[in-house]
LOTI-522031 format. One record per residue (C-alpha): x, z, y; chain; residue in one letter; residue number from 1. Coordinates in nm, 2 decimals, padded with zeros to 4 digits, always signed. Layout:
// LOTI-522031
X:X	Z:Z	Y:Y	c:A	r:A	k:NUM
...
// end
This chain:
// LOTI-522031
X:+14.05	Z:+14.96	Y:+07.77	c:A	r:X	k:1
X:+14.36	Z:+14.84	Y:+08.04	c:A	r:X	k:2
X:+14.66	Z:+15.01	Y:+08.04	c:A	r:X	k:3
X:+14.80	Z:+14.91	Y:+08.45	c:A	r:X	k:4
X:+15.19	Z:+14.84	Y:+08.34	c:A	r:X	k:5
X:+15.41	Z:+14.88	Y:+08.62	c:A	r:X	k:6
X:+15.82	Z:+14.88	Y:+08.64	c:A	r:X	k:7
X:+15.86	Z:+15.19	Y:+08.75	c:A	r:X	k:8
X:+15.77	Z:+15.51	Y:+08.52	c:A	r:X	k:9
X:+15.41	Z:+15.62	Y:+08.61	c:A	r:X	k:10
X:+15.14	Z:+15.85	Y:+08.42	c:A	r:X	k:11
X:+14.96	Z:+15.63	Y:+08.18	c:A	r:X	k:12
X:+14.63	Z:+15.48	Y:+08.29	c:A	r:X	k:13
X:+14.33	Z:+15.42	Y:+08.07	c:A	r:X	k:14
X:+14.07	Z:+15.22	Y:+08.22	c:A	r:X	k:15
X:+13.73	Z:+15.19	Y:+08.06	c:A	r:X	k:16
X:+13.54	Z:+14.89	Y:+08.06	c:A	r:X	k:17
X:+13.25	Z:+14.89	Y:+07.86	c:A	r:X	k:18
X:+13.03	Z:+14.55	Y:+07.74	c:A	r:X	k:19
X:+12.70	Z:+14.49	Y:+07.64	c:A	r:X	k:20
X:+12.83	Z:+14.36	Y:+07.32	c:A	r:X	k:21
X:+13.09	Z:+14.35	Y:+07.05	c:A	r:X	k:22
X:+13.40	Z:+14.29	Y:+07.13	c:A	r:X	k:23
X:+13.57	Z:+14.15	Y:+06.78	c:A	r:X	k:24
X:+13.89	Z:+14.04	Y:+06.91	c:A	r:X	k:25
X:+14.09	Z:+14.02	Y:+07.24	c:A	r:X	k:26
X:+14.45	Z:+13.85	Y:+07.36	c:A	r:X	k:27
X:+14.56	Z:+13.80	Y:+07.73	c:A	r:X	k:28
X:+14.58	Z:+13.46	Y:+07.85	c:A	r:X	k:29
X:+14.94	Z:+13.40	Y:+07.92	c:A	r:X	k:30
X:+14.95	Z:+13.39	Y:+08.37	c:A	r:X	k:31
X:+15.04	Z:+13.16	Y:+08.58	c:A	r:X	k:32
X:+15.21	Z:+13.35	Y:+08.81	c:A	r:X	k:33
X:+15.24	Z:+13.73	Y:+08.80	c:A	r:X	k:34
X:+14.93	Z:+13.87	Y:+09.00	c:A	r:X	k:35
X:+14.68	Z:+13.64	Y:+08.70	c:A	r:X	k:36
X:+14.54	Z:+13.94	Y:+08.44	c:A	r:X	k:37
X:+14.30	Z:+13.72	Y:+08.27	c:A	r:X	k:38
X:+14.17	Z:+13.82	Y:+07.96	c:A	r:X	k:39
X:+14.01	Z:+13.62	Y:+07.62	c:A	r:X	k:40
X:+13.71	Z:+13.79	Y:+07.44	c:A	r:X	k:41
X:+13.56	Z:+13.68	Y:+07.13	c:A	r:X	k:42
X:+13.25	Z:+13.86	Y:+07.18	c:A	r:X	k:43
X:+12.92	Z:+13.88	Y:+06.94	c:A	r:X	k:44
X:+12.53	Z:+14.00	Y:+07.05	c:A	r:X	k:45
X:+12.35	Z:+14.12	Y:+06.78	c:A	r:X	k:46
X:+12.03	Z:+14.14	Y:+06.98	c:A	r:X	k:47
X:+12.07	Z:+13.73	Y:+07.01	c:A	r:X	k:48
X:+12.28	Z:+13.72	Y:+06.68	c:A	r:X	k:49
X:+12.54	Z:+13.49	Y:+06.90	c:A	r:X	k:50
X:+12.87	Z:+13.47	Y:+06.92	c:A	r:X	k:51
X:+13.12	Z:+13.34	Y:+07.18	c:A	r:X	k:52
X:+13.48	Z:+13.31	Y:+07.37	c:A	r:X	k:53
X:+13.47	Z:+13.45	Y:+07.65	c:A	r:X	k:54
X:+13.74	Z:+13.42	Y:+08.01	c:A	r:X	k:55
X:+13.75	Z:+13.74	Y:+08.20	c:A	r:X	k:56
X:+13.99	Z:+13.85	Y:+08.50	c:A	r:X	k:57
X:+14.07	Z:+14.19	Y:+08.57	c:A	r:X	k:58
X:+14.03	Z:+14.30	Y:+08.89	c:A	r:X	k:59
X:+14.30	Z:+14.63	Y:+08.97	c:A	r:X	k:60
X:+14.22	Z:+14.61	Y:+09.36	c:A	r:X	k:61
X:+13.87	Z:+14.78	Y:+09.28	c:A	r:X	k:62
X:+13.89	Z:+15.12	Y:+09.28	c:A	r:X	k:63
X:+13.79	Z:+15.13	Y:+08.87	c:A	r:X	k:64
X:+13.94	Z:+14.81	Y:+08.71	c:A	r:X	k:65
X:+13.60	Z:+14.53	Y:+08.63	c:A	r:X	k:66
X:+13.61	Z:+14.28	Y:+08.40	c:A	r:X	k:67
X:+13.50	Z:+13.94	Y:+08.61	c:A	r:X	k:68
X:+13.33	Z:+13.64	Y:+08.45	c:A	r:X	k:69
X:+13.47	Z:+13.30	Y:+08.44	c:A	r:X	k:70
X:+13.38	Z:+13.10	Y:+08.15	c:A	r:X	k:71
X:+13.18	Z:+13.12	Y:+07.77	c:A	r:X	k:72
X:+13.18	Z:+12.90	Y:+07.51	c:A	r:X	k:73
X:+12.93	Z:+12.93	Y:+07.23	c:A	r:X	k:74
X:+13.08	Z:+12.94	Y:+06.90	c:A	r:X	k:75
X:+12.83	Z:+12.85	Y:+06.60	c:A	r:X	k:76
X:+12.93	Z:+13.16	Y:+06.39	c:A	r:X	k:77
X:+13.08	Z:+13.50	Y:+06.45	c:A	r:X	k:78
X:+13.46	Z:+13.50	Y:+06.49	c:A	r:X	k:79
X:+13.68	Z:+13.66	Y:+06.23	c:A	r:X	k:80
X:+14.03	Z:+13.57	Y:+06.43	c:A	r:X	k:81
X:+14.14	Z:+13.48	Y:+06.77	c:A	r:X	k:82
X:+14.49	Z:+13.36	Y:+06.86	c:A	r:X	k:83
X:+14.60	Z:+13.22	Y:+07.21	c:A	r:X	k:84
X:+14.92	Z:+13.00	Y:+07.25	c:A	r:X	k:85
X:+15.17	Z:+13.11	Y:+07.54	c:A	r:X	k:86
X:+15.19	Z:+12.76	Y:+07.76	c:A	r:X	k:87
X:+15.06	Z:+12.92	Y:+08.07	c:A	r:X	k:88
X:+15.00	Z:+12.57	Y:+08.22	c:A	r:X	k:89
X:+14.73	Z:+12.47	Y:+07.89	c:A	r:X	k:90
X:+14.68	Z:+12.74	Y:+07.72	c:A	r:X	k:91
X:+14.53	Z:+12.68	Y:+07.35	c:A	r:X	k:92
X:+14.28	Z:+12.92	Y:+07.21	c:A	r:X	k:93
X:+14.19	Z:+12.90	Y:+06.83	c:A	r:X	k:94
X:+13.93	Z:+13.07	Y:+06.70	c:A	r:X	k:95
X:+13.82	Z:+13.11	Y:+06.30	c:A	r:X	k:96
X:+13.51	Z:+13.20	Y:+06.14	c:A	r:X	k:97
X:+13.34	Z:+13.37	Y:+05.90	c:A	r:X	k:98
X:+13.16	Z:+13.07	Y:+05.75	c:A	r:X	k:99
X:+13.50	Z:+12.92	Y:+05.73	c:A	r:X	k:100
X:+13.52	Z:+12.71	Y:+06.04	c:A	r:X	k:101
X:+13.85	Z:+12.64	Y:+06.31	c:A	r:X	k:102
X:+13.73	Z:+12.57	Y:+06.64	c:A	r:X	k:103
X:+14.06	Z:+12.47	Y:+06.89	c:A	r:X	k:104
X:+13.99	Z:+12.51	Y:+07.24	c:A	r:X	k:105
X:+14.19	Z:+12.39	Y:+07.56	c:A	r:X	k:106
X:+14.21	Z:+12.64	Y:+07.83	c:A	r:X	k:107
X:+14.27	Z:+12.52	Y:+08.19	c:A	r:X	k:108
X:+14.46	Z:+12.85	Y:+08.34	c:A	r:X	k:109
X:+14.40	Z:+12.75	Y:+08.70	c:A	r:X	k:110
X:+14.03	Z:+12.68	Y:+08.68	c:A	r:X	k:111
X:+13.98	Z:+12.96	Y:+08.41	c:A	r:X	k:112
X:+13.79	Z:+12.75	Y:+08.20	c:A	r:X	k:113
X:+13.77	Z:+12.55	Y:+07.86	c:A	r:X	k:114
X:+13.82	Z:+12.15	Y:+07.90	c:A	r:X	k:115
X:+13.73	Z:+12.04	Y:+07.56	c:A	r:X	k:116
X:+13.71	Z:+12.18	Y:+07.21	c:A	r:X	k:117
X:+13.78	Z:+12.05	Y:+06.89	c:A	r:X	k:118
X:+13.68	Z:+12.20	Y:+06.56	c:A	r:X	k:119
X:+13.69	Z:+12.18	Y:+06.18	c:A	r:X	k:120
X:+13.39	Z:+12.30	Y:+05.95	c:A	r:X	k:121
X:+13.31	Z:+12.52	Y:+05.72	c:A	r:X	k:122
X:+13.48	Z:+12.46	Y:+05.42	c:A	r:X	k:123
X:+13.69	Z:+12.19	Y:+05.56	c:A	r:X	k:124
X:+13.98	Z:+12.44	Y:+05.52	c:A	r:X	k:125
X:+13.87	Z:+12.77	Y:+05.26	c:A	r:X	k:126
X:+13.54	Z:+12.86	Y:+05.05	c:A	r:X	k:127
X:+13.44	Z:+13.12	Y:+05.24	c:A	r:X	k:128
X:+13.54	Z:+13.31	Y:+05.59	c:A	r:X	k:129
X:+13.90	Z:+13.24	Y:+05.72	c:A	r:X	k:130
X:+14.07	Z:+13.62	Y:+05.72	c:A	r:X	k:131
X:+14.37	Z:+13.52	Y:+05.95	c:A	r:X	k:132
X:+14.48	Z:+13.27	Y:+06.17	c:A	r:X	k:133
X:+14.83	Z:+13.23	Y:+06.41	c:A	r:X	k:134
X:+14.92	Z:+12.97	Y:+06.63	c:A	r:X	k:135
X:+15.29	Z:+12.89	Y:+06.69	c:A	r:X	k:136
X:+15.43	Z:+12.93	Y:+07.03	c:A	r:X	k:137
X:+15.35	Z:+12.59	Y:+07.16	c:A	r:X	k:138
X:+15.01	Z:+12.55	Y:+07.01	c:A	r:X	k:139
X:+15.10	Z:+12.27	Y:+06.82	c:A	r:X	k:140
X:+15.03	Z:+12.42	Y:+06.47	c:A	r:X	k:141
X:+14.83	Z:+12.68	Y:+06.31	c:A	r:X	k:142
X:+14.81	Z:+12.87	Y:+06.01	c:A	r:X	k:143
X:+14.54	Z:+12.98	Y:+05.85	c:A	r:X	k:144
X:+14.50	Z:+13.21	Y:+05.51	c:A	r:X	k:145
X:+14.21	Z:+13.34	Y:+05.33	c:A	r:X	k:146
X:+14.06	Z:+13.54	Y:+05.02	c:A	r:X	k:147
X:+14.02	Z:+13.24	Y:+04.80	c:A	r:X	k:148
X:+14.42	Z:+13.18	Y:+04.79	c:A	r:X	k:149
X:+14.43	Z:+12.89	Y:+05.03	c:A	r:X	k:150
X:+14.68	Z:+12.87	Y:+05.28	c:A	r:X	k:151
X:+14.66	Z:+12.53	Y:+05.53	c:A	r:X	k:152
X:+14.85	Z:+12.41	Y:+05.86	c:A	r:X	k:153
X:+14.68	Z:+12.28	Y:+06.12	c:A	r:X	k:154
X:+14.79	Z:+11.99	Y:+06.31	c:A	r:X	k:155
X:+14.68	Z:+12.04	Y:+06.72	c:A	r:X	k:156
X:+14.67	Z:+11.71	Y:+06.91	c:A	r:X	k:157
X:+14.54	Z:+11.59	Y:+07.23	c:A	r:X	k:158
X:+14.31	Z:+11.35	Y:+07.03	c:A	r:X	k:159
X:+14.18	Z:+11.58	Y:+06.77	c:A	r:X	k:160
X:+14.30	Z:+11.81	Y:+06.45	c:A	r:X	k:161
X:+14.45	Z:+11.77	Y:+06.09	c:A	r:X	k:162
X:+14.53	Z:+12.00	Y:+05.82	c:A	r:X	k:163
X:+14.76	Z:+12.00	Y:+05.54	c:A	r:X	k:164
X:+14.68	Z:+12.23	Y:+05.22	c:A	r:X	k:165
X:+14.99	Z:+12.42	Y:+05.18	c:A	r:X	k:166
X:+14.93	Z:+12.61	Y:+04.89	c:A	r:X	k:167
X:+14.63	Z:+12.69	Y:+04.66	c:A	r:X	k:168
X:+14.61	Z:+12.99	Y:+04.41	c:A	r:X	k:169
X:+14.28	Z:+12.86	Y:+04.33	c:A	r:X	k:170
X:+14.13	Z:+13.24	Y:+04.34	c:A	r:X	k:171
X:+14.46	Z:+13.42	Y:+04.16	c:A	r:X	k:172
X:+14.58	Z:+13.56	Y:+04.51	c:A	r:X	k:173
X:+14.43	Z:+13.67	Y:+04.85	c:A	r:X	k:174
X:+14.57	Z:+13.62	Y:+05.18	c:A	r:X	k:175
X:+14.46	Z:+13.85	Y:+05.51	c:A	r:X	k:176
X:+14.74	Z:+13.77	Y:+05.77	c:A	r:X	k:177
X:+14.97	Z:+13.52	Y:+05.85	c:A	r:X	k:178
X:+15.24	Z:+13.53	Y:+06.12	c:A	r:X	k:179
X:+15.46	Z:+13.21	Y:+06.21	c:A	r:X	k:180
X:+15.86	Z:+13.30	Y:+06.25	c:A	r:X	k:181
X:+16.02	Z:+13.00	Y:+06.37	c:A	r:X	k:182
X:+15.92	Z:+12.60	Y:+06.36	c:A	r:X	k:183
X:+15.90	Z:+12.58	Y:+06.01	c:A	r:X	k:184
X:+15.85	Z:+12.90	Y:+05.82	c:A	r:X	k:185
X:+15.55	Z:+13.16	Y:+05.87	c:A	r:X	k:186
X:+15.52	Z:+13.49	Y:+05.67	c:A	r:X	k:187
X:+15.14	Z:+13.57	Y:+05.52	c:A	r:X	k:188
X:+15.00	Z:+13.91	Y:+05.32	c:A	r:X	k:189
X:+14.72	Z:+13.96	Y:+05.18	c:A	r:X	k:190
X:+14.60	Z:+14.25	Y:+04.92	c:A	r:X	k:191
X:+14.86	Z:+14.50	Y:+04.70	c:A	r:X	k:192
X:+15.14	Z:+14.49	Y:+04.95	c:A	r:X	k:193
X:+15.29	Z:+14.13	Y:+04.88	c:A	r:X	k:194
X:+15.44	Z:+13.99	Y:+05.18	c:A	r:X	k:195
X:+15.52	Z:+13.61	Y:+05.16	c:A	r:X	k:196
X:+15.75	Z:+13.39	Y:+05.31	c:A	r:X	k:197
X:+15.70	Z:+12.96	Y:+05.33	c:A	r:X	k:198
X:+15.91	Z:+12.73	Y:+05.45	c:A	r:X	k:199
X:+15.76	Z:+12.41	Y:+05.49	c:A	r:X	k:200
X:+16.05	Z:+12.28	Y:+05.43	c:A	r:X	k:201
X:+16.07	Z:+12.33	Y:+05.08	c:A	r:X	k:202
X:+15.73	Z:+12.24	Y:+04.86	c:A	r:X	k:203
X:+15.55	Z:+12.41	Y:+04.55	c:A	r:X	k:204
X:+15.49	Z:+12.75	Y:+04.70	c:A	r:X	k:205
X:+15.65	Z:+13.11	Y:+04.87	c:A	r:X	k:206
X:+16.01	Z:+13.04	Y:+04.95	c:A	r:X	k:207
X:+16.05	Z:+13.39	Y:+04.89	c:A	r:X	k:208
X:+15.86	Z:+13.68	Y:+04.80	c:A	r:X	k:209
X:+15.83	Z:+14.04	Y:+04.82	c:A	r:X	k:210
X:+15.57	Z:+14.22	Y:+04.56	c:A	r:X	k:211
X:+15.61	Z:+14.61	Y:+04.75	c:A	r:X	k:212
X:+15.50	Z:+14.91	Y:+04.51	c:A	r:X	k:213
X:+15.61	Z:+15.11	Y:+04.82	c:A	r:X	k:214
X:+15.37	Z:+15.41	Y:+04.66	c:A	r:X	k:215
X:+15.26	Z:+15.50	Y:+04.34	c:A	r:X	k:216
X:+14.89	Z:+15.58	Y:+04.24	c:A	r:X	k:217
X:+14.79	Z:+15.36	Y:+04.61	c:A	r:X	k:218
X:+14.63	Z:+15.07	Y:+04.70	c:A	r:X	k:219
X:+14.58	Z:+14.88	Y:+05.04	c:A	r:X	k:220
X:+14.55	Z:+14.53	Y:+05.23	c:A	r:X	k:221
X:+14.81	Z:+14.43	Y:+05.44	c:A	r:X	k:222
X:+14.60	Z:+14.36	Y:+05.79	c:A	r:X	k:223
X:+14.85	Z:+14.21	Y:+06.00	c:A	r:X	k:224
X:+15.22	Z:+14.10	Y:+06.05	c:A	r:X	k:225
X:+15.46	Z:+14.09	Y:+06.33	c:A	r:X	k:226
X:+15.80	Z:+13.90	Y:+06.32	c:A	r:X	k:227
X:+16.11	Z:+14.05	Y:+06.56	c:A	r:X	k:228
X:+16.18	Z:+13.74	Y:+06.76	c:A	r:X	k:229
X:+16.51	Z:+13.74	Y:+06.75	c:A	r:X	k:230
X:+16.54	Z:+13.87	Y:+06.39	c:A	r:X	k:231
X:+16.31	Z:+13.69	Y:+06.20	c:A	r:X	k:232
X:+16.32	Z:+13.76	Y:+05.86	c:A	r:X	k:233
X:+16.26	Z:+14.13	Y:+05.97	c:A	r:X	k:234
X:+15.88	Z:+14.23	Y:+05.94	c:A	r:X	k:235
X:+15.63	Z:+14.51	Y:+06.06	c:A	r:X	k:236
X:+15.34	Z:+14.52	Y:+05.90	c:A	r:X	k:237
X:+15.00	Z:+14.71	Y:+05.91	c:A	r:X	k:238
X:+14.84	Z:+14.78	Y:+05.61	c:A	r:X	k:239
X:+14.51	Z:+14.98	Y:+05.53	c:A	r:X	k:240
X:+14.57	Z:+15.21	Y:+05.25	c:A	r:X	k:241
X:+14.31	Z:+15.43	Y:+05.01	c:A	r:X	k:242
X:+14.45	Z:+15.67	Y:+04.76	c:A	r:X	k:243
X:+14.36	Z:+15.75	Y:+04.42	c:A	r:X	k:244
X:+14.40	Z:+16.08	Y:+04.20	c:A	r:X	k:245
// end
């Protein structure tokens, strides 16, 4: 679905665009100048059992909105997270697996397409699928957490990737999102309500933490975090709750 945003206070407009296969995540591709709606899909057949990133345009001078095809690259496993940086000019697209696999890929905004892609495998970074990934405004860094306790910072370079192990609970925690709030720090969650906060700054694990028995007799897993960007230390977070008697 599109929502056509305009400045001035209209009726809301839901356009439907349907695809021949799963969408498992979206993000815009940050424009070039205001008339670009391009669009990244991390799409999966499961008639071909193949997955990919896909560029799309959308075209609002048809009279029902299309999505146009620019550019697919094949990703070896189905995509568990997709993050896009917001450098209009070269865009940076990372993409995280469930085998466990990074793959970092350079988006050329004019051309809408992909110059080059670098990757890391499977379990080069967790034991197991990656749950959350979030690249930092420039697309310099990323984060990446996941359900065997390991939380790792990505190094993006023109000539290639490195990644530094942050922290390891060695199976004691779980992680499920991660959120960068300035530079240096980035806030993750994971199962039970605990939102953490790291500083990279500062070594040996959570600069802070926040263990939230926000209800009593509940459980849930926090699925994903936003930071205020102007107020960092202030959170929202999404989490999927199930009650018990």
């Amino acid at each position: 679905m599109a929502r056509n945003g305009t400045p001035h206070p209209q009726p809301l407009q839901i356009h439907r665009l349907p695809q021949s296969k799963y969408i498992d995540a979206l993000r815009w591709l940050p424009p070039i100048s205001p008339f670009d709606r391009h669009v990244v899909l991390a799409a999966f057949n499961s008639d071909t059992d193949a997955s990919s990133v896909e560029i799309h345009s959308i075209n609002p001078k048809t009279p029902f909105e299309t999505l146009t095809h620019h550019f697919s690259w094949t990703s070896p496993h189905r995509i568990s997270s997709l993050k896009v940086s917001q450098t209009p000019q070269k865009p940076v697209i990372a993409a995280s697996s469930f085998s466990g696999s990074l793959h970092v890929l350079f988006a050329d905004s004019l051309n809408t397409t992909i110059d080059s892609e670098v990757s890391l495998p499977e379990n080069a970074l967790h034991a197991g699928p990656i749950s959350g990934i979030d690249l930092n405004e420039s697309g310099s860094e990323c984060v990446t957490v996941g359900m065997d306790g390991r939380v790792n910072v990505v190094n993006i370079g023109g000539s290639g990737v490195s990644y530094q192990k942050v922290f390891d609970s060695n199976g004691l925690a779980s992680y499920t999102a991660a959120k960068w709030a300035s530079p240096a720090e980035f806030a993750t969650g994971g199962p039970g309500f605990g939102v953490q906060w790291w500083d990279q700054r500062k070594c040996g694990g959570p600069a802070a933490q926040f263990k939230g028995n926000w209800a009593q007799k509940t459980s849930g897993i926090l699925h994903s975090i936003d930071i205020h960007p102007s107020r960092k230390h202030t959170c929202l977070i999404f989490v999927f709750m199930a009650c018990s008697s």
